[in-house]
C-alpha positions as CSV (number, residue, x, y, z in Angstrom):
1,X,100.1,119.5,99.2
2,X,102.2,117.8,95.9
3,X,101.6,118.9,92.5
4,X,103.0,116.4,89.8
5,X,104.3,118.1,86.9
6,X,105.8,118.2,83.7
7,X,106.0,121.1,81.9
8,X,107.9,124.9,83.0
9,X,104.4,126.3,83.6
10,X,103.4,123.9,86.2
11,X,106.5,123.1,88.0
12,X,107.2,126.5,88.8
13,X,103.5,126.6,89.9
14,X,104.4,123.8,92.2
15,X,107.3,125.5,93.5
16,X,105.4,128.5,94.3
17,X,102.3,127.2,95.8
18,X,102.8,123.6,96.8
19,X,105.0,121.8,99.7
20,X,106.2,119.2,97.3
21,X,106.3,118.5,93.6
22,X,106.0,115.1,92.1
23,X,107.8,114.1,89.2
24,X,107.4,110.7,86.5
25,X,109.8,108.7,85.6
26,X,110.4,110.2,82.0
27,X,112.9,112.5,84.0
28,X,116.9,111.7,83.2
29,X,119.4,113.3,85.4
30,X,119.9,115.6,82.8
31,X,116.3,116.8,82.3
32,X,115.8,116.9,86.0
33,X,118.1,119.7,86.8
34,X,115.9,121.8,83.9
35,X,112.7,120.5,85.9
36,X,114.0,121.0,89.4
37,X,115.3,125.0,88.1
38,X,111.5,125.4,86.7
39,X,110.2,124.2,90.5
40,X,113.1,127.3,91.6
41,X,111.6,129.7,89.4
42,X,108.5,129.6,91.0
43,X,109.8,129.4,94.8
44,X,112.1,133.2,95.3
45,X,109.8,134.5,97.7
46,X,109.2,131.4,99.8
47,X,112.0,131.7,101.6
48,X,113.6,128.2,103.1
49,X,110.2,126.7,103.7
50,X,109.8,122.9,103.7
51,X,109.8,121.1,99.9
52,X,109.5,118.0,99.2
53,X,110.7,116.5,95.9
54,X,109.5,113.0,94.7
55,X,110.2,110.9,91.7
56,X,109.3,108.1,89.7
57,X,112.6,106.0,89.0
58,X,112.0,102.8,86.2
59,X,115.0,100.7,86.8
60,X,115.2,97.3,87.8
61,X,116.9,95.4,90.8
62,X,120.5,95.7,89.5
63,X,120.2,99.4,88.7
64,X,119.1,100.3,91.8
65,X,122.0,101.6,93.6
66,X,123.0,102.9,90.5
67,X,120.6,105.0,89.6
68,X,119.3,106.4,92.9
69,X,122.3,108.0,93.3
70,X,122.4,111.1,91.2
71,X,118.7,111.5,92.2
72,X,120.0,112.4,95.2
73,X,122.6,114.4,94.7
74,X,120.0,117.0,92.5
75,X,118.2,117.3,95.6
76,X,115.1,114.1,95.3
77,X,113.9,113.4,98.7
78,X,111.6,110.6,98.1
79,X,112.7,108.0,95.0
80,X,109.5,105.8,94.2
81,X,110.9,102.6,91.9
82,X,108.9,101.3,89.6
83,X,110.3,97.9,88.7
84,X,110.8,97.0,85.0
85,X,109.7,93.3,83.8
86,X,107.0,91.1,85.3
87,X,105.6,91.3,88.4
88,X,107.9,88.0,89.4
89,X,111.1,90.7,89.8
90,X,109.5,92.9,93.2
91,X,110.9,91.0,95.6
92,X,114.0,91.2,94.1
93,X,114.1,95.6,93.9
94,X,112.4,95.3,97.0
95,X,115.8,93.8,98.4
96,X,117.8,95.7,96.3
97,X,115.8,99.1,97.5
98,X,116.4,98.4,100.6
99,X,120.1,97.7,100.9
100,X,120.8,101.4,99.3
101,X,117.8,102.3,102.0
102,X,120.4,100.6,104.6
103,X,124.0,101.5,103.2
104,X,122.2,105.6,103.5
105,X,121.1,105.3,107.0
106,X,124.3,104.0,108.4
107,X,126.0,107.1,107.0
C-alpha cells in the first residue's frame, strides 16, 4: 500500500504504516529531503523493511537527465514525469526518459 502525501503528519504516517509513499511534483530537491526525513520519522521501528518512494517530476524532454538525477541520489525509487507543454512533446520525454532509463541499466 502507497500513501501520497504532503504535509509532516501524513508522511510520517506513510512511513509508519505504508510500503511506499507517493509524492507530487511540488517537491524540489531541497523540500524533498524535509519530506523524505518526515517519511523517517514515522518508520524507527520498522526495521529495514521494503519502501518504496515515488515522485512526480514536471520537466520537459531536455531536463530529463537533469533533473532525475538528484531524485535519485535522496533515495526516489520510481520518478513518474509529467511532461510540460502540449501533448505534441511525449514522444519526445518518452525518448529522452528512456535514454537515462538506458545509460542507468548499463551501470
Amino acid at each position: 500500500m502507497l500513501i501520497g502525501g504532503t504535509g509532516p503528519k501524513t508522511l510520517a504516517l506513510a512511513g509508519e504504516i505504508a510500503d511506499g509513499v507517493i509524492l507530487d511534483s511540488q517537491f524540489t530537491v531541497a523540500t524533498l529531503r524535509d519530506a523524505v526525513g518526515h517519511v523517517a520519522s514515522g518508520r524507527p521501528d520498522r526495521g529495514e523493511t521494503s519502501f518504496s518512494t515515488v515522485l512526480f517530476l514536471e520537466c520537459s524532454a531536455d531536463q530529463v537527465a537533469a533533473a532525475a538525477g538528484p531524485y535519485l541520489d535522496l533515495g526516489v525509487d520510481t520518478l513518474v514525469f509529467q511532461p510540460v507543454g502540449p501533448s505534441t512533446v511525449v514522444p519526445e520525454l518518452i525518448t529522452a526518459v528512456g535514454d537515462v532509463a538506458q545509460r542507468l541499466l548499463s551501470r
